[in-house]
N, C-alpha and C positions, 0 to 999 in steps of 0.2 A: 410590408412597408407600414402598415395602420397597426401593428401585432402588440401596442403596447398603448396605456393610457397617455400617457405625454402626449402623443399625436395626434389624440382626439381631441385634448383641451386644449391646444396650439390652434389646431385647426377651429374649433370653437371658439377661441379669441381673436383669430384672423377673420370669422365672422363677424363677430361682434368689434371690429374695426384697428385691432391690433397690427403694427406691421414693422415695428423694431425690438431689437433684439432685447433693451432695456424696457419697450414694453408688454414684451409678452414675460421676461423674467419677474418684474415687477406683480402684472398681473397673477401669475402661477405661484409665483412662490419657488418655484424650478430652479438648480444650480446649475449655474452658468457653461460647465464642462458638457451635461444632460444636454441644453437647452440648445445649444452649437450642435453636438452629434443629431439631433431631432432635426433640426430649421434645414439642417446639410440633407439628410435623408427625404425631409420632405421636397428639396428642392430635386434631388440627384430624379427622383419618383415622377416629378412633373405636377407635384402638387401646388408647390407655390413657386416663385419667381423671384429672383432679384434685382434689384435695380438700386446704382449708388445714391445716397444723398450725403448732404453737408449741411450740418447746423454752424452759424455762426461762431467762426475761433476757435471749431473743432475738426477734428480729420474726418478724410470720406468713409462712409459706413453703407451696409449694406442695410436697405430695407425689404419687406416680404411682403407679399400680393399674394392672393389665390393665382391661380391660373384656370382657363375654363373645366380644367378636367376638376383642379379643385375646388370648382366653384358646383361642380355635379356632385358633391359628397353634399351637400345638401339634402339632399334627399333619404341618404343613408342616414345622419345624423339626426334625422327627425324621424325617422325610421327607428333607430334603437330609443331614442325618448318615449316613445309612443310604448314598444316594450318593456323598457322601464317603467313608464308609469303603470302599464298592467299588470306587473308581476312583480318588483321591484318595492317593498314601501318606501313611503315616500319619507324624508325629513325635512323639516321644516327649516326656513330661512329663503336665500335668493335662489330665482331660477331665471334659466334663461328660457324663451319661449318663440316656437317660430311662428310669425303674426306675419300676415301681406302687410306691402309697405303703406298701400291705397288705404284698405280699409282696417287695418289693424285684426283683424277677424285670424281667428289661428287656424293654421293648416294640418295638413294628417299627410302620410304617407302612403298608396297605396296600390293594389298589384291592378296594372290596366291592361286590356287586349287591344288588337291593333286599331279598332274601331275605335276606341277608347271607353270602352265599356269597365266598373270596375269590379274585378272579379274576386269572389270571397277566398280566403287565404287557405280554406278546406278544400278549395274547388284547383287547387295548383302542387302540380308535382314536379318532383325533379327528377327526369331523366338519363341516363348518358348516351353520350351522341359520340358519334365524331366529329372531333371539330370542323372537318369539310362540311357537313352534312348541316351541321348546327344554321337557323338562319339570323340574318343578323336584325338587330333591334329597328 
């Protein structure tokens, strides 16, 4: 569902407060053909939502919300920036940055135990389980 960049900078614009169809195309730069197949995918996923509106003198149109699950890609999203910026050079011009709303102060991403302890990214493996067996978060 995420397997392509469209999806990420859709979903990055619906952060950054995008939620019609003219402006996330507007925003991206994305053809219109692209940008339906993407908004449809993300919806069909449970990423975002629709809901009709109406501007004045024109027809009803669909707008786009996160939903709570895509409001949990947060974290992934600032998750790959953080590896982007370590590995990734950087270029110059705008960036977008994840800052609290309270105090502006920027966040990280990071692997926690159930206590909430945060555990270093050497100190974690991946297994295979069975899904019965697996426990849940």
């Amino acid at each position: 569902m995420l397997s392509d960049s469209w999806s990420f900078l859709i979903v990055r614009e619906a952060f950054l407060g995008a939620g019609t169809f003219a402006q996330f195309r507007d925003q991206l730069g994305i053809a219109s053909d692209v940008l339906s197949t993407r908004l449809s995918a993300l919806v069909e996923h449970g990423v975002l939502q629709k809901s009709p509106y109406r501007e004045p003198g024109q027809r009803t149109r669909d707008a786009y919300q996160l939903t709570p699950a895509g409001e949990e890609l947060k974290v992934v999203m600032v998750a790959m920036q953080q590896w982007g910026e370590a590995h990734v050079p950087q270029m110059q011009g705008p960036r977008v940055l994840p800052l609290t709303v309270e105090t502006g102060e920027r966040v990280r991403a990071a692997l926690v135990d159930p206590p909430g302890r945060i555990v270093p990214d050497t100190d974690v493996a991946f297994i295979r389980t069975d899904a019965a067996e697996a426990a849940p978060l």
